[in-house]
CHARMM internal coordinates of N, CA and C (Angstrom, degrees):
IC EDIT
DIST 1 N 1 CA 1.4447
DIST 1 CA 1 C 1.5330
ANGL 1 N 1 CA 1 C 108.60
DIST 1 C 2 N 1.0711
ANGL 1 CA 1 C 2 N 110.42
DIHE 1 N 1 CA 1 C 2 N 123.66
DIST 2 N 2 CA 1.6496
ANGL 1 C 2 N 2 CA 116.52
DIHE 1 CA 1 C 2 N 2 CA 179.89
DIST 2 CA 2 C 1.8174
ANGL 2 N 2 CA 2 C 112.33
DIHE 1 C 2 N 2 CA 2 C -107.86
DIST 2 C 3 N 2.0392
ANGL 2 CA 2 C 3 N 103.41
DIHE 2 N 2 CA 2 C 3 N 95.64
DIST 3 N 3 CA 1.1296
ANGL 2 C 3 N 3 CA 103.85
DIHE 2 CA 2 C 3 N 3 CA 174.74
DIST 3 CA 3 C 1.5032
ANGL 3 N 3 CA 3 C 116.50
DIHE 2 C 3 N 3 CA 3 C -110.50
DIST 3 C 4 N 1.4521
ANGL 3 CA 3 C 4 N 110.56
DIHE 3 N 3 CA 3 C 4 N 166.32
DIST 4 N 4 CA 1.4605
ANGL 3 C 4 N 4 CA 114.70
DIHE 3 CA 3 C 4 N 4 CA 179.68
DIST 4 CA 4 C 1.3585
ANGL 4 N 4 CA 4 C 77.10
DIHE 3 C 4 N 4 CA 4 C -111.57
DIST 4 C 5 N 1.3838
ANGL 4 CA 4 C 5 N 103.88
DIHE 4 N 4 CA 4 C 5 N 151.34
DIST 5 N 5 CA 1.4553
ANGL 4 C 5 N 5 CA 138.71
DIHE 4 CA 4 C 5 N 5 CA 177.23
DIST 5 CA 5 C 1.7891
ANGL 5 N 5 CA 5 C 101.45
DIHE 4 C 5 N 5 CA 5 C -135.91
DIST 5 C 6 N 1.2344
ANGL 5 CA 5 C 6 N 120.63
DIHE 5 N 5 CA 5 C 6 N 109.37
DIST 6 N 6 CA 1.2926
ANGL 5 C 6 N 6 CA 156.26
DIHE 5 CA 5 C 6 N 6 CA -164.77
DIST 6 CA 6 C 1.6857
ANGL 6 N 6 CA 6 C 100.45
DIHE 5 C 6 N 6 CA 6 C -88.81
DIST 6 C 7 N 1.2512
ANGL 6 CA 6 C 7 N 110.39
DIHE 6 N 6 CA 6 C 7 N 109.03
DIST 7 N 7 CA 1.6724
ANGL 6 C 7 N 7 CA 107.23
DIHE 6 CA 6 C 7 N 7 CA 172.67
DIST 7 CA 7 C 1.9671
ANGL 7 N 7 CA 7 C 115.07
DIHE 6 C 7 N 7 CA 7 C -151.80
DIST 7 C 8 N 1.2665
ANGL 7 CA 7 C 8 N 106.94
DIHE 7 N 7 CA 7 C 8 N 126.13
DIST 8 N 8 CA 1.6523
ANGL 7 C 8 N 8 CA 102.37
DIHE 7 CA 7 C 8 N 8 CA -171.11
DIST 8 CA 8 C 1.4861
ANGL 8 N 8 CA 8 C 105.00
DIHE 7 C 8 N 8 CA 8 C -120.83
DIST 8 C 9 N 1.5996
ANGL 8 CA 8 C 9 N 92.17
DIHE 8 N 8 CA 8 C 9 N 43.83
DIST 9 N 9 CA 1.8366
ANGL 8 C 9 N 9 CA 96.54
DIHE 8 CA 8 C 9 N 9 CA 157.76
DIST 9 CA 9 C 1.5945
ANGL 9 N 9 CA 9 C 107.25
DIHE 8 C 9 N 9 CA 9 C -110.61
DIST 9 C 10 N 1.0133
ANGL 9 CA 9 C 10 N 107.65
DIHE 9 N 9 CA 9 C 10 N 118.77
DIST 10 N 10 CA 1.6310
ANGL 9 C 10 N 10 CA 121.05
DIHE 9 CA 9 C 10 N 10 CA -150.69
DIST 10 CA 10 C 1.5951
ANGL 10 N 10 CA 10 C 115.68
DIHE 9 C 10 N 10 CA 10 C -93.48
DIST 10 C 11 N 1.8637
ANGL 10 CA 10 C 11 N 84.07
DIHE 10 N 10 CA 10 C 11 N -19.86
DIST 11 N 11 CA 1.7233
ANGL 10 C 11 N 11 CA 107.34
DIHE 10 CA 10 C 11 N 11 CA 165.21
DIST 11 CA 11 C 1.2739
ANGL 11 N 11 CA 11 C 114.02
DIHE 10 C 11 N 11 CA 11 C -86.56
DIST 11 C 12 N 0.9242
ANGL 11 CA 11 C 12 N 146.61
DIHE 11 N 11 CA 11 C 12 N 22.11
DIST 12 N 12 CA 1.4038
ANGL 11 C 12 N 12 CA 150.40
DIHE 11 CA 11 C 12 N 12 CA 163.67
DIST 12 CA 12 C 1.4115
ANGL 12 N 12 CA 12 C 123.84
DIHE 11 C 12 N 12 CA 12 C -111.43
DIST 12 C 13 N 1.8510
ANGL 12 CA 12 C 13 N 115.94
DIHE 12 N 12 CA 12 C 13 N 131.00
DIST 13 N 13 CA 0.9777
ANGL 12 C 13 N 13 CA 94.47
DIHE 12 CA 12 C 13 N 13 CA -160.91
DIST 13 CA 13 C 1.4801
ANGL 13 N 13 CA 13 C 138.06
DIHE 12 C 13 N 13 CA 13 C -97.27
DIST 13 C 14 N 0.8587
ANGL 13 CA 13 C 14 N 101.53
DIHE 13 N 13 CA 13 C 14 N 19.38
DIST 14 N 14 CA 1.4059
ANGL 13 C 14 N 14 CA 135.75
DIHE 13 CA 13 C 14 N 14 CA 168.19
DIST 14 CA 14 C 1.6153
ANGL 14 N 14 CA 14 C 112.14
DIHE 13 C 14 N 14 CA 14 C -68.35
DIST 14 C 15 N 1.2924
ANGL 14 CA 14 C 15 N 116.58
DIHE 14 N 14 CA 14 C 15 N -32.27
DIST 15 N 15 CA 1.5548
ANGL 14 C 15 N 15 CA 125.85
DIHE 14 CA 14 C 15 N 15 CA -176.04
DIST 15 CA 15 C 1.3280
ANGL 15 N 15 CA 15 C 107.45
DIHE 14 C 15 N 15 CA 15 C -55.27
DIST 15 C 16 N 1.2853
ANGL 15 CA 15 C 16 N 110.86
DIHE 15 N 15 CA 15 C 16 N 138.36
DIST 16 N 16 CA 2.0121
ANGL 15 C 16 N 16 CA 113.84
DIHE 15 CA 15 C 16 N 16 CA 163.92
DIST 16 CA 16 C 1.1925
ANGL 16 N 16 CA 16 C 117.36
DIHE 15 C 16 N 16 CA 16 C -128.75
DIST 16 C 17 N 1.2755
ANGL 16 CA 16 C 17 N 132.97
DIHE 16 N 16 CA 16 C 17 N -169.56
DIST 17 N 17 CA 1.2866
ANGL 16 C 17 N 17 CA 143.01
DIHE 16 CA 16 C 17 N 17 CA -155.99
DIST 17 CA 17 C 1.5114
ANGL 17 N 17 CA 17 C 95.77
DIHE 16 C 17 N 17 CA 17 C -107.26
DIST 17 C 18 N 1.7960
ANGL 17 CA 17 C 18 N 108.34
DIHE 17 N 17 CA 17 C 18 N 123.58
DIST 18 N 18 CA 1.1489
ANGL 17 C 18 N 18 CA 132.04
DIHE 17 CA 17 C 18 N 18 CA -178.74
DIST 18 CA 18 C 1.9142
ANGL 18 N 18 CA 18 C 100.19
DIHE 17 C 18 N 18 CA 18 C 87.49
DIST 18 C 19 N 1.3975
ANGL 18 CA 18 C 19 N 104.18
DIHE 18 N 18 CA 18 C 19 N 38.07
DIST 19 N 19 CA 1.1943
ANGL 18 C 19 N 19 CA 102.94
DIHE 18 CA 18 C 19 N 19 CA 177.42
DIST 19 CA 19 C 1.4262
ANGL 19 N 19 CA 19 C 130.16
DIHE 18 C 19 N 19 CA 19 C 34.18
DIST 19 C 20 N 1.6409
ANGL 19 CA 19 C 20 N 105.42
DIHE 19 N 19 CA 19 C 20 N 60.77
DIST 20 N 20 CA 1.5323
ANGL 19 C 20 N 20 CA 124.25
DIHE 19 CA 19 C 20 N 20 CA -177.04
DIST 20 CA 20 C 1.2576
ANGL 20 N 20 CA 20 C 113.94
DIHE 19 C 20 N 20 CA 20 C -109.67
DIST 20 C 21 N 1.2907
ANGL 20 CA 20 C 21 N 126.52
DIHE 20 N 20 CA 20 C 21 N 104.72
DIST 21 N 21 CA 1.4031
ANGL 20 C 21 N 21 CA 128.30
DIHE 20 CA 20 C 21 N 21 CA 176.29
DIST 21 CA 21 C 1.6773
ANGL 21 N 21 CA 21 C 117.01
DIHE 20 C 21 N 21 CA 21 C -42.51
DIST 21 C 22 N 1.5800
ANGL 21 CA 21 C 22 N 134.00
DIHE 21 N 21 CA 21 C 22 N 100.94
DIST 22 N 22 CA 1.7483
ANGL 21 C 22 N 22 CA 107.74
DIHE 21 CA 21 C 22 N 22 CA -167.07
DIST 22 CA 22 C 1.6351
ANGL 22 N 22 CA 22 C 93.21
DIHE 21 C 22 N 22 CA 22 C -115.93
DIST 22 C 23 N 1.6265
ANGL 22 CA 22 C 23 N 113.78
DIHE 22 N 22 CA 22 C 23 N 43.43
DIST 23 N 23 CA 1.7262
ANGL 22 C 23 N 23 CA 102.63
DIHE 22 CA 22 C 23 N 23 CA 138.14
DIST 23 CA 23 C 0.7005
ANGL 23 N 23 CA 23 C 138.65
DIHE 22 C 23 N 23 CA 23 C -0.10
DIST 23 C 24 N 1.3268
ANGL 23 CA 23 C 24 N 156.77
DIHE 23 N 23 CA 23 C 24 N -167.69
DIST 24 N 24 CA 1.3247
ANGL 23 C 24 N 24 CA 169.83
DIHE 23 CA 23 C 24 N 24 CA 74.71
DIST 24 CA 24 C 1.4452
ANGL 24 N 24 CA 24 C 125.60
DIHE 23 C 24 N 24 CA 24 C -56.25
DIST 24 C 25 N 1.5075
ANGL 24 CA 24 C 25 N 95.85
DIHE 24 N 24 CA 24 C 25 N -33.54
DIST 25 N 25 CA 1.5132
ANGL 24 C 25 N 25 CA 109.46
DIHE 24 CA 24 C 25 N 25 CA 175.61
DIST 25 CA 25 C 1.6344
ANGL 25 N 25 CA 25 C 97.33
DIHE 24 C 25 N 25 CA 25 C -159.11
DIST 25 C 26 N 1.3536
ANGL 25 CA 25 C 26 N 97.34
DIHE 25 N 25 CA 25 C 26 N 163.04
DIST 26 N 26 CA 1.9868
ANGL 25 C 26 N 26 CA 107.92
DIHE 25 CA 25 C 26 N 26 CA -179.41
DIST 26 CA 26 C 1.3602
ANGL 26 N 26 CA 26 C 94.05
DIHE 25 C 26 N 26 CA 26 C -106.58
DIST 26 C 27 N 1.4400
ANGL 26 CA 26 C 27 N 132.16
DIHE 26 N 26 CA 26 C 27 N 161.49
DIST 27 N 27 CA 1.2992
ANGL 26 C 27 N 27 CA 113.69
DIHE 26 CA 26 C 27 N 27 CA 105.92
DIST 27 CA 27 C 1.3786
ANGL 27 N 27 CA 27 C 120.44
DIHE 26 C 27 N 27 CA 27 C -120.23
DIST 27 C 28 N 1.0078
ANGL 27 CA 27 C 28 N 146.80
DIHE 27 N 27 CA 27 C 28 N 177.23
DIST 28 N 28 CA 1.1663
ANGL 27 C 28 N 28 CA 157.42
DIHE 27 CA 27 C 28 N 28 CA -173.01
DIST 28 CA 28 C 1.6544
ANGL 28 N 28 CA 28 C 107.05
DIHE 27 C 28 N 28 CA 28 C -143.88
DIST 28 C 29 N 1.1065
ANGL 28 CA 28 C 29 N 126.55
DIHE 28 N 28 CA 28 C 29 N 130.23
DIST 29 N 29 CA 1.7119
ANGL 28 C 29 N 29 CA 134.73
DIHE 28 CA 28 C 29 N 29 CA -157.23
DIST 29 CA 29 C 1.4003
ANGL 29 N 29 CA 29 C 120.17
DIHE 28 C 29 N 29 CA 29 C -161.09
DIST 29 C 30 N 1.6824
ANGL 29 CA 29 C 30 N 141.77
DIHE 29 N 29 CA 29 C 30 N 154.83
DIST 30 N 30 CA 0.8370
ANGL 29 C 30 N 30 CA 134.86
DIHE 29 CA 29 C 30 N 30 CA -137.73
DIST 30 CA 30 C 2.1780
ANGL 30 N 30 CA 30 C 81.64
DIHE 29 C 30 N 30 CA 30 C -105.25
DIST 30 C 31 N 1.2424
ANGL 30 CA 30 C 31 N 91.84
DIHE 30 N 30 CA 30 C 31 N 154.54
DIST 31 N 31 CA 1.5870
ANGL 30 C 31 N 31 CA 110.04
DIHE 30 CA 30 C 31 N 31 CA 179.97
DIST 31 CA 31 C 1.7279
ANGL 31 N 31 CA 31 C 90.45
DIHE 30 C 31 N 31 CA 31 C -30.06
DIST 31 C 32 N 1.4740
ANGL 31 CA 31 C 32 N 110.83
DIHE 31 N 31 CA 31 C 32 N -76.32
DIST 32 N 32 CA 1.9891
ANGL 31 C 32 N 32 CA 136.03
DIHE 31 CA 31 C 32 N 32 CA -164.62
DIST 32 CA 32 C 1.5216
ANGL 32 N 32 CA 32 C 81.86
DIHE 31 C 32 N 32 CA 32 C -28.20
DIST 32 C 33 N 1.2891
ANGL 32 CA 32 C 33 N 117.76
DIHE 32 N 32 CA 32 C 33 N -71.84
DIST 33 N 33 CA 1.5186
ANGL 32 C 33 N 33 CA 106.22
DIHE 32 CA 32 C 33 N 33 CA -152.91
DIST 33 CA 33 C 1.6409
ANGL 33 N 33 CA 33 C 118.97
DIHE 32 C 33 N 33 CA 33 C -88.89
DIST 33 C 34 N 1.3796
ANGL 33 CA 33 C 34 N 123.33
DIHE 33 N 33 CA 33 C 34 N 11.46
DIST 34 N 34 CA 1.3940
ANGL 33 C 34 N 34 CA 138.44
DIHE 33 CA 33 C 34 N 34 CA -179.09
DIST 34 CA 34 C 1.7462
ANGL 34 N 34 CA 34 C 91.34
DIHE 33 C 34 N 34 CA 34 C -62.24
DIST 34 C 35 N 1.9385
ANGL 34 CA 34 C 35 N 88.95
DIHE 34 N 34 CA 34 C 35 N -58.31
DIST 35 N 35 CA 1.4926
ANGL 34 C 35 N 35 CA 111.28
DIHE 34 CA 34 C 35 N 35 CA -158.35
DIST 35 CA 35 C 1.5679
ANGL 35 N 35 CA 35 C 111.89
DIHE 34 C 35 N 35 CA 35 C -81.51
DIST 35 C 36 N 0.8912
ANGL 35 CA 35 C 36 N 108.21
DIHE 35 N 35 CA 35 C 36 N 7.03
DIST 36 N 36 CA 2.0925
ANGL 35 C 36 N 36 CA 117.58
DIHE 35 CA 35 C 36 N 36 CA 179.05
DIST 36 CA 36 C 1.6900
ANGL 36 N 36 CA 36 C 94.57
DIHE 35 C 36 N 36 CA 36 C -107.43
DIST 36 C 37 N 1.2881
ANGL 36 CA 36 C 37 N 130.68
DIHE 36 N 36 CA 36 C 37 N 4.02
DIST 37 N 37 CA 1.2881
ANGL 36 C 37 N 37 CA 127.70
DIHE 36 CA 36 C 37 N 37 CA -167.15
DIST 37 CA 37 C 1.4934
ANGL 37 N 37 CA 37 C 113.53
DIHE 36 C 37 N 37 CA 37 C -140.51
DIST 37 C 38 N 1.0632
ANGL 37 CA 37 C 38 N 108.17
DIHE 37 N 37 CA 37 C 38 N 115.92
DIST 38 N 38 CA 2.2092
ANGL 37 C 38 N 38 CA 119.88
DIHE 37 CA 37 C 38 N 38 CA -153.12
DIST 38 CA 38 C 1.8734
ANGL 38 N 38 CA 38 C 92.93
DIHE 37 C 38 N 38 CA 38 C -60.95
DIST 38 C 39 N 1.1993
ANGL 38 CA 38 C 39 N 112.92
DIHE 38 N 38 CA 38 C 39 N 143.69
DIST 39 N 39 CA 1.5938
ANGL 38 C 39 N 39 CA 111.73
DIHE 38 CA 38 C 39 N 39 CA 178.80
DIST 39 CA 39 C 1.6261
ANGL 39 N 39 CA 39 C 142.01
DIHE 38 C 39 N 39 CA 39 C -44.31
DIST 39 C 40 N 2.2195
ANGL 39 CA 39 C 40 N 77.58
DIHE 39 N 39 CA 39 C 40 N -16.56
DIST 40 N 40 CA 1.6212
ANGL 39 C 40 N 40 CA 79.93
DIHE 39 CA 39 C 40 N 40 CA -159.92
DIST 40 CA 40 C 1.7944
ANGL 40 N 40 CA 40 C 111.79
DIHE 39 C 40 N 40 CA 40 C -108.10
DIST 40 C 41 N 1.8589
ANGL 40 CA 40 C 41 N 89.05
DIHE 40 N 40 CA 40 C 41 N 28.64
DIST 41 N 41 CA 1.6056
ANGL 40 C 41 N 41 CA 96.52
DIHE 40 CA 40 C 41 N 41 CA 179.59
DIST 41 CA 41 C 1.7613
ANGL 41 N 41 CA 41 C 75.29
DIHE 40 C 41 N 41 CA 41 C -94.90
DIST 41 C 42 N 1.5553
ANGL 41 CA 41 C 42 N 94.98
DIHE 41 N 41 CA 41 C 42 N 149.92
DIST 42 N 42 CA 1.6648
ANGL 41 C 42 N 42 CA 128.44
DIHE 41 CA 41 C 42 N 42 CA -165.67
DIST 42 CA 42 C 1.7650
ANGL 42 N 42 CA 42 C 96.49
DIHE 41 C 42 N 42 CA 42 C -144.01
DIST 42 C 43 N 1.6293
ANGL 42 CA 42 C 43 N 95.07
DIHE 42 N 42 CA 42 C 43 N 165.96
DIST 43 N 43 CA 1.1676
ANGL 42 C 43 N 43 CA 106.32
DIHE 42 CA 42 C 43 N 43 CA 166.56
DIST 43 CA 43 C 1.4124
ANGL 43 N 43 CA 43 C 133.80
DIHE 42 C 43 N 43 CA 43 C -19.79
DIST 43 C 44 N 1.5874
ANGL 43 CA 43 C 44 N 115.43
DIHE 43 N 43 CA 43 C 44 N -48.41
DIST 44 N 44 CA 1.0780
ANGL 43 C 44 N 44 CA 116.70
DIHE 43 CA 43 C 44 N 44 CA -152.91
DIST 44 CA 44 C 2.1237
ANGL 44 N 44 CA 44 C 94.81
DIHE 43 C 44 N 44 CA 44 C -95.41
DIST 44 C 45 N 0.9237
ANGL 44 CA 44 C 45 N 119.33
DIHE 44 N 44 CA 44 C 45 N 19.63
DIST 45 N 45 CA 1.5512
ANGL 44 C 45 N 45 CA 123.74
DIHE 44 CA 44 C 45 N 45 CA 167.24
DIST 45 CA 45 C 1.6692
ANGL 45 N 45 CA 45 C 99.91
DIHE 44 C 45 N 45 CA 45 C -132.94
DIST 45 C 46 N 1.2980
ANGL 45 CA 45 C 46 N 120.95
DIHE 45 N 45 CA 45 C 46 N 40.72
DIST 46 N 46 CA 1.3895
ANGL 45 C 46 N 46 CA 120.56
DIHE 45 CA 45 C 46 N 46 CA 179.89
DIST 46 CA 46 C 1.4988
ANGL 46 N 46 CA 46 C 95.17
DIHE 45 C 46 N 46 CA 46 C -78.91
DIST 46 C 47 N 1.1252
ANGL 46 CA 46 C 47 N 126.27
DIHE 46 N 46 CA 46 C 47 N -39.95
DIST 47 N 47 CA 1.9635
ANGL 46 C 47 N 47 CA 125.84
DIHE 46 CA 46 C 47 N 47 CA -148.25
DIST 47 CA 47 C 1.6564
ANGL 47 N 47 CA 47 C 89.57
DIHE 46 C 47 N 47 CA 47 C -75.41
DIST 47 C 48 N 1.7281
ANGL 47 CA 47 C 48 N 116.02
DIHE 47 N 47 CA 47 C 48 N -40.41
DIST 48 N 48 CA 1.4492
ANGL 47 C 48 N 48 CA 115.57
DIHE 47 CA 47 C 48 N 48 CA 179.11
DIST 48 CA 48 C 1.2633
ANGL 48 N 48 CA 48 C 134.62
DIHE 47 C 48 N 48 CA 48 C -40.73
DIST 48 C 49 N 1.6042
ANGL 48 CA 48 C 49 N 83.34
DIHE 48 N 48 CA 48 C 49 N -53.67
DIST 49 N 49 CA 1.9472
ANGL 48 C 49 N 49 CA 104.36
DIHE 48 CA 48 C 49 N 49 CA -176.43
DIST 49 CA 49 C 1.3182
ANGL 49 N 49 CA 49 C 99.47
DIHE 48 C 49 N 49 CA 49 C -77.94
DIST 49 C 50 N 1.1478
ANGL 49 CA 49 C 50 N 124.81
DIHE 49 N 49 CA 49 C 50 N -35.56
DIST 50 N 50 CA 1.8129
ANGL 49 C 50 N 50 CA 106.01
DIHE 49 CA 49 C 50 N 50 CA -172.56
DIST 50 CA 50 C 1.7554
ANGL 50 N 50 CA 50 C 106.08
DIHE 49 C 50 N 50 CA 50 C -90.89
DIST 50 C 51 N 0.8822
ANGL 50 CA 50 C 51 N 125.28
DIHE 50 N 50 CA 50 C 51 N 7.98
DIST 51 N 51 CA 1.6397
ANGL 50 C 51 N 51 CA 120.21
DIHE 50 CA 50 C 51 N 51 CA 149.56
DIST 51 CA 51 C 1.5264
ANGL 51 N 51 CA 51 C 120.79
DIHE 50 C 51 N 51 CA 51 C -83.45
DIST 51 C 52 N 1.5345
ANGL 51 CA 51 C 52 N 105.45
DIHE 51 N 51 CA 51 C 52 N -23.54
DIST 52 N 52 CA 1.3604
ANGL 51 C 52 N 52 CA 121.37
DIHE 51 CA 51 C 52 N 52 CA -158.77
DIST 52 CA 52 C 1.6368
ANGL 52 N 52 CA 52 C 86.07
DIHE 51 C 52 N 52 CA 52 C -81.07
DIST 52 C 53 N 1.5577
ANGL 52 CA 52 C 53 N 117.67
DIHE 52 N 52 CA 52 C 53 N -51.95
DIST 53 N 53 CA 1.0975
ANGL 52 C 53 N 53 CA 133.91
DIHE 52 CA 52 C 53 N 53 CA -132.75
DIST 53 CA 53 C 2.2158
ANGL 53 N 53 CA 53 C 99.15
DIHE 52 C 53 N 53 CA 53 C -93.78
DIST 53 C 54 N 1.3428
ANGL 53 CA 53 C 54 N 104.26
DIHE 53 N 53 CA 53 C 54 N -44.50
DIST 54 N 54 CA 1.3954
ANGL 53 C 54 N 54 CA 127.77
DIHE 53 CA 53 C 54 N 54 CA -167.38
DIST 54 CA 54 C 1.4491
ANGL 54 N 54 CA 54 C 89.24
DIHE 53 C 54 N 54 CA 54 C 64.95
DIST 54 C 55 N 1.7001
ANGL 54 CA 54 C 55 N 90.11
DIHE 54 N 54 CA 54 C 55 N -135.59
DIST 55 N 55 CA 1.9302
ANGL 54 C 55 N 55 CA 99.28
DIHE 54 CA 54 C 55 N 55 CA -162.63
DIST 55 CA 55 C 1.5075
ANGL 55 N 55 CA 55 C 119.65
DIHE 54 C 55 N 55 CA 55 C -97.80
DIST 55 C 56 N 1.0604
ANGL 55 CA 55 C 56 N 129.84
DIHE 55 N 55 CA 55 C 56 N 141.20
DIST 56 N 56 CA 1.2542
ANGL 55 C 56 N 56 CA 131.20
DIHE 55 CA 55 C 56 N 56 CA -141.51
DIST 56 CA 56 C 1.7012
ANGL 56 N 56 CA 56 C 109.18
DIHE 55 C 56 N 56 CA 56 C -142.66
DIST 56 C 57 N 1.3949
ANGL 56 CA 56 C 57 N 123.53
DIHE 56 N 56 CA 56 C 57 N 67.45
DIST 57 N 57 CA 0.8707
ANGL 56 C 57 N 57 CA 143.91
DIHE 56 CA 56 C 57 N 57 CA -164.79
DIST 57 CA 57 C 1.8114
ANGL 57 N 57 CA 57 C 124.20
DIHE 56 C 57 N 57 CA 57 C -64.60
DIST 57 C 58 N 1.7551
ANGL 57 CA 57 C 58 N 119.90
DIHE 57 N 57 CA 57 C 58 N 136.45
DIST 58 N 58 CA 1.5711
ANGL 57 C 58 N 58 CA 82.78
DIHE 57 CA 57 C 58 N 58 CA -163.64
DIST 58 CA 58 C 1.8900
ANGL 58 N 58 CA 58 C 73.63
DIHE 57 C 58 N 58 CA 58 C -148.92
DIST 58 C 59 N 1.2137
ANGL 58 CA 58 C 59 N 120.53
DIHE 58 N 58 CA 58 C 59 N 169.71
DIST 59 N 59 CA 1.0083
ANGL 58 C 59 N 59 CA 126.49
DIHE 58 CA 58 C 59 N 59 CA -161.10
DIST 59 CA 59 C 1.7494
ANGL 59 N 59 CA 59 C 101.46
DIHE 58 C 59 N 59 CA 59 C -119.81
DIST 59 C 60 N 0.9733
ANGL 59 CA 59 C 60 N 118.28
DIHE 59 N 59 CA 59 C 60 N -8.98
DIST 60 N 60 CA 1.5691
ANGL 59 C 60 N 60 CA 137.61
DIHE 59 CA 59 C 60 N 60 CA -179.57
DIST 60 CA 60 C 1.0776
ANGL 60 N 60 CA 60 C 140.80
DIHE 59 C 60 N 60 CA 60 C -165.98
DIST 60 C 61 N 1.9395
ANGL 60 CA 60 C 61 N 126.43
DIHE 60 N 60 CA 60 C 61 N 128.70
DIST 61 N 61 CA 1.0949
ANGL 60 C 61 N 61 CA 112.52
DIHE 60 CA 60 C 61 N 61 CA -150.76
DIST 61 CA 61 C 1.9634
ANGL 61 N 61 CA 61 C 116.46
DIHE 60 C 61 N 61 CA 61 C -45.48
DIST 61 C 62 N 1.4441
ANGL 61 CA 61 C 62 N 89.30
DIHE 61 N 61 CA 61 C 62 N -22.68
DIST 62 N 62 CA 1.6309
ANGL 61 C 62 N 62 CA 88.73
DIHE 61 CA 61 C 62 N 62 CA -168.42
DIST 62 CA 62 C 1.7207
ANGL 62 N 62 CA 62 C 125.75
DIHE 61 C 62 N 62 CA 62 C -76.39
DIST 62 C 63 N 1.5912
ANGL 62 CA 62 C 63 N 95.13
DIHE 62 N 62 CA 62 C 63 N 31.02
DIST 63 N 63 CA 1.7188
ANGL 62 C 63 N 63 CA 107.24
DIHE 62 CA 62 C 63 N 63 CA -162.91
DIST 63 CA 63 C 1.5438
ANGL 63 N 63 CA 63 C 87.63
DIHE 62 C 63 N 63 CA 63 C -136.46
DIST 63 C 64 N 1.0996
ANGL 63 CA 63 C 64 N 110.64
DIHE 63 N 63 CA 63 C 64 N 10.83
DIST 64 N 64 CA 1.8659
ANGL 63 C 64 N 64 CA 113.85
DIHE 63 CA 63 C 64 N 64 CA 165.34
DIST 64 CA 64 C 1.1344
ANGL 64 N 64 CA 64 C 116.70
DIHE 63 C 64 N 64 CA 64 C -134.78
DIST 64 C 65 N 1.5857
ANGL 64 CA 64 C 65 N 120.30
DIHE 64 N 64 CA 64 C 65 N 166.59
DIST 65 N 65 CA 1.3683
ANGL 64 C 65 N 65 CA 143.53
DIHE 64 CA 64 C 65 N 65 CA -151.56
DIST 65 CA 65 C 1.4828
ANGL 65 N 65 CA 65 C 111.13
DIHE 64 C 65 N 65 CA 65 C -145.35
DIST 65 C 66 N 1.1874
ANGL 65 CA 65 C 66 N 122.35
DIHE 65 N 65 CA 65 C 66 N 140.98
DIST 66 N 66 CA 1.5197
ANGL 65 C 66 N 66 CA 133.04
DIHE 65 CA 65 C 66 N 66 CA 165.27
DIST 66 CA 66 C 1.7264
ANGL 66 N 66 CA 66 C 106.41
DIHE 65 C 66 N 66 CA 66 C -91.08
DIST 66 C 67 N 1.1616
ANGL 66 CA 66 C 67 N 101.85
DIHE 66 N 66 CA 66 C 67 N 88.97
DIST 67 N 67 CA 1.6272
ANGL 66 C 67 N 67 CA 111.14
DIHE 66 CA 66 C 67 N 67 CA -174.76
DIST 67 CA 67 C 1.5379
ANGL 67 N 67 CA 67 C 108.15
DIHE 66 C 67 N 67 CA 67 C -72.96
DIST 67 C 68 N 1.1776
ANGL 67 CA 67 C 68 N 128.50
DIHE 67 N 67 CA 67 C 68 N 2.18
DIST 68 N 68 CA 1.3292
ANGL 67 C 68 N 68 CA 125.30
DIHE 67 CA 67 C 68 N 68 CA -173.25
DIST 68 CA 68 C 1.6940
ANGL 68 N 68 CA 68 C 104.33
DIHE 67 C 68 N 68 CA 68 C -109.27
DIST 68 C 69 N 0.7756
ANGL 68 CA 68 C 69 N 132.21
DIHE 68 N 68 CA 68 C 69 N 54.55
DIST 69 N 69 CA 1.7192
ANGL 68 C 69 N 69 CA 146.35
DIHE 68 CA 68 C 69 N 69 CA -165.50
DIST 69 CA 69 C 1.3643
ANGL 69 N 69 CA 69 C 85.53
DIHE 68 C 69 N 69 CA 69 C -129.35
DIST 69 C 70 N 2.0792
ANGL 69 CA 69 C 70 N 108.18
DIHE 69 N 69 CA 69 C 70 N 123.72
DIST 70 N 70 CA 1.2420
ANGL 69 C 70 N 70 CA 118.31
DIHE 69 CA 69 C 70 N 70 CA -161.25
DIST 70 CA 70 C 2.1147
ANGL 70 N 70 CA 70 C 83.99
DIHE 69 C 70 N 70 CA 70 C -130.74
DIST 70 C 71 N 0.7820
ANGL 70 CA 70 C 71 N 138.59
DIHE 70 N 70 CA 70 C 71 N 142.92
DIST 71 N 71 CA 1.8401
ANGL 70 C 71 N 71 CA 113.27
DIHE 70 CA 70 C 71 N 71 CA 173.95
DIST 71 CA 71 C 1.8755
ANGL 71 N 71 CA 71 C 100.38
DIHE 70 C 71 N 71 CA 71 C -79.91
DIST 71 C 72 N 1.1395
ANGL 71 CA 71 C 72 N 101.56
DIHE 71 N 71 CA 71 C 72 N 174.58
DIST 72 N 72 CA 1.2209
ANGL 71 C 72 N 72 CA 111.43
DIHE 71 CA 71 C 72 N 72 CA -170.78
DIST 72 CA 72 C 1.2900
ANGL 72 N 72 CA 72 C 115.14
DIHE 71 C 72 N 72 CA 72 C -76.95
DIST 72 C 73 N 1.1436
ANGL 72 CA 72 C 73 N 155.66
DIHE 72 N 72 CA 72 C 73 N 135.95
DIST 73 N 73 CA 1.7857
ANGL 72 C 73 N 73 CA 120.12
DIHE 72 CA 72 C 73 N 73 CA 174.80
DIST 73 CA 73 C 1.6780
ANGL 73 N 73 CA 73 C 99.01
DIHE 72 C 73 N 73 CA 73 C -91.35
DIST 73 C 74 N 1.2982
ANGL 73 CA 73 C 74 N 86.71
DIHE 73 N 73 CA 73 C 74 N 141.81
DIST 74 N 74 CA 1.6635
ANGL 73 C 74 N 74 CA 91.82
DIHE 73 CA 73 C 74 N 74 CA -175.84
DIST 74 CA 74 C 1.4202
ANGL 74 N 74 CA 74 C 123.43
DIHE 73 C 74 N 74 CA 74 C -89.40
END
COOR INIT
IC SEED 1 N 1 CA 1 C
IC BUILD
């Protein structure tokens, strides 16, 4: 499946030109477990946290998180 993943945090380093998310992996996670998980787990420990984590249910976008936000190095 070939998706674009759309992101205009420009500090992250994952960000590309024309605001293209170039991940490796997403996750996306409920607020509870964003914040049970230190900032500087990234993409590349996604498979960890979501075994750790299972399913993580949220009733609105505003009860989830883009857990894969790495800062940019400047």
């Amino acid at each position: 499946m070939n998706q674009q993943i759309m992101c205009t945090v420009n500090s992250c380093a994952y960000w590309g030109q024309g605001n293209i998310c170039e991940a490796p992996k997403i996750l996306v996670t409920s607020d509870a477990i964003g914040d049970a998980y230190p900032e500087s787990m990234d993409a590349n420990e996604v498979t960890q946290l979501v075994q750790q984590a299972g399913l993580t249910p949220a009733t609105t976008c505003m009860e989830t998180c883009c857990k894969t936000f790495t800062r940019k190095k400047q």
